[in-house]
Every structure is written in structure tokens, then in C-alpha cells.
N, C-alpha and C positions, 0 to 999 in steps of 0.2 A: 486659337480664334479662327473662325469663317468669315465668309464673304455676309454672311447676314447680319451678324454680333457689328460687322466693319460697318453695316450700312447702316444699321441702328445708332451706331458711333457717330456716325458722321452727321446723321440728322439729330441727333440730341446736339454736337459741337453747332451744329447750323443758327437752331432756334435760341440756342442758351448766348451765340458770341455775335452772332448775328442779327439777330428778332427776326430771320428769313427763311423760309422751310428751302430745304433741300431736297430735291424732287426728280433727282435721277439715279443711276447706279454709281456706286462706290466698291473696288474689286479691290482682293491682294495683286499683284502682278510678281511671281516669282524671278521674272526676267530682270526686274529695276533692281540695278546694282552701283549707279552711281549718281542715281538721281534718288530722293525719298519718294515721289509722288511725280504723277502728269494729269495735269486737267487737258480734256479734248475740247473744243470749241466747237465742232458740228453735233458732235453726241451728248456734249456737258458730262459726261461721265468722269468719275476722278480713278486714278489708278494709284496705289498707296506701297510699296516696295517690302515685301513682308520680310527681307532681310535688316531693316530696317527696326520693324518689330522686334524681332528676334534675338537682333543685338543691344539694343538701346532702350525696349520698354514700351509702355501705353505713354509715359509723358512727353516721351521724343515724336512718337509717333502723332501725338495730341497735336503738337505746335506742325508737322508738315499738311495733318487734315485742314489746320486753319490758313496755311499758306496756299491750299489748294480752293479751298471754300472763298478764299481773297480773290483769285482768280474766278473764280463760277460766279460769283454775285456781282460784283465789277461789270463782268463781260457780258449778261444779264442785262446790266442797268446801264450797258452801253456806256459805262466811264471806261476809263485806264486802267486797264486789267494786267499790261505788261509790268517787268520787273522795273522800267525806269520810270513807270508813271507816279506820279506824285500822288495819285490817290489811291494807287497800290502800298504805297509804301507809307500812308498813313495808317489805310484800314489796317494793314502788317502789324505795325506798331497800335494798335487801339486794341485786338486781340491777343496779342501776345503772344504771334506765328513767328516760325524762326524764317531767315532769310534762307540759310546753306542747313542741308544735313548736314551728318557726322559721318566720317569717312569710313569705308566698312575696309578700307586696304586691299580692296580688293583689285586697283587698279592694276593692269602688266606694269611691271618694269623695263626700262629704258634696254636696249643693248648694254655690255661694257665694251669700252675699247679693243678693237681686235689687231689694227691696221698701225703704222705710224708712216708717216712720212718724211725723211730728215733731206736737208738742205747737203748737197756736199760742199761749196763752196763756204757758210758761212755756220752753218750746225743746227740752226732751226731745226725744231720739230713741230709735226702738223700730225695729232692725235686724231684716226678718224673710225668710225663703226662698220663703218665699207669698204671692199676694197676696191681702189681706183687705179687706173692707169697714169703713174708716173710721167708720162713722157709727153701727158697732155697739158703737163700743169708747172708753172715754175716757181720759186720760193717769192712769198709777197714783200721780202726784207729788198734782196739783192739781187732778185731775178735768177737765181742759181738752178741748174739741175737739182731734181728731185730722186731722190734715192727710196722705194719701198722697203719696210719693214716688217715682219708678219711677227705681234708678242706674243710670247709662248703664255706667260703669265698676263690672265686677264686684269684690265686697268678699268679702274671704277672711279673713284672719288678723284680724276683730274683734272682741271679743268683742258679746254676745246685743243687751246695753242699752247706749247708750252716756247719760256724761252731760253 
């Protein structure tokens, strides 16, 4: 699909969900990768995330034109065009626009644990992704020296503090 096919799209979603013509540009933006869409409010142009497309479909894509078109007629007719306005989130709901995309996974992952810290005095450990200077910091149990540890084997699923 093209940017024309999109804009045709989105002015047939306009008039059909809306009764309101859509009267500006409607683009893929190959860069939206954790948002489905961005309405602009100085240009009114919508931008729609064609990984989006790609992975989810014309119906997935359907429901973010209408969340986007929620915003451009709104902001138009000068009501509540943000996500906490109450008349955002009626028109949402009268259309049948989704609130959140669907996640493409494309987000980075976290560090894993690299560092520890243990208490010499009482055994704590202080799991951290940095490494820090021991000698600035003391154990939050018992005030004890802090001892560095560098793990050979990377730590993922731990939680922060251990006890």
C-alpha cells in the first residue's frame, strides 16, 4: 500500500465514522515503531506507522486511523482532543478506535545485571547494572562496608535487592 491508497483510506474512514471530511495529508511514517500513528496539530497531518500495517493488517491499522481522526476532528472543533478528555474518549469509544497499539517487540531490552554489591558485615546483596564505587556507599541493613563483585554469568530475571 502507498501514501495515496493511505489517504484515500483515511478520508473514506473520516466521512463513513465520522460524517466529517478529512482535508489534509495522511503519510506511512517508516520511523513509528512504538506508537501506531501521530496526529500533528499545527499541520493536521496524521502519520500512521506502516510497521504497524505490516504486522497486524488493514483492521489493526483501521482502529489507529480512527484514533487518529479522534484527535484531528476534536482539535478542529476545539473540544478535548487529548487522551484524558472525556470527549476523546467517548468519540474512541462511538468509533470503534483502539486506545494502545499492539506491541511490534520491537522495544530495546533492559541491561542484565553485571555488578553486585555484598555487605561484609551482615551478607546483603545489592544487584546493580553499573558499576559503582564501593567505598562511597554503605549497606542500608546495618551500615556495613560494601564489598564489589564483578558476575561472570549474566543475571536477568532477579529481582533489584536480594536478601
Amino acid at each position: 500500500m502507498e501514501d495515496k491508497q493511505l489517504q484515500q483510506w483515511v478520508e473514506r474512514v473520516s466521512l463513513q465514522y465520522f460524517k466529517r471530511p478529512f482535508l489534509h495529508r495522511a503519510t506511512f511514517n517508516r520511523r513509528l515503531r512504538t506508537t501506531g500513528g501521530r496526529y500533528f496539530m499545527r499541520s493536521h497531518n496524521i502519520d500512521i506507522s506502516w510497521h504497524q500495517y505490516e504486522a497486524f493488517g488493514a483492521e489493526e491499522v483501521e482502529k489507529i486511523i480512527k484514533h487518529e481522526l479522534c484527535h484531528y476532528h476534536l482539535h478542529l472543533q476545539r473540544k478535548g482532543y487529548r487522551h484524558r478528555d472525556a470527549d476523546f474518549k467517548k468519540l474512541l469509544a462511538e468509533v470503534g478506535g483502539t486506545r494502545y497499539c499492539q506491541s511490534l517487540g520491537m522495544r530495546k531490552r533492559a541491561a542484565a545485571y553485571r555488578y553486585k554489591l555484598e555487605c561484609v558485615s551482615c551478607g546483603t546483596a545489592y544487584l546493580r547494572k553499573r558499576r559503582m564505587d564501593p567505598r562511597k556507599y554503605a549497606c542500608g541493613k546495618c551500615r556495613g562496608k560494601l564489598r564489589l563483585v564483578e558476575l561472570s554469568s549474566v543475571c536477568e530475571n532477579v529481582t533489584l535487592t536480594e536478601q
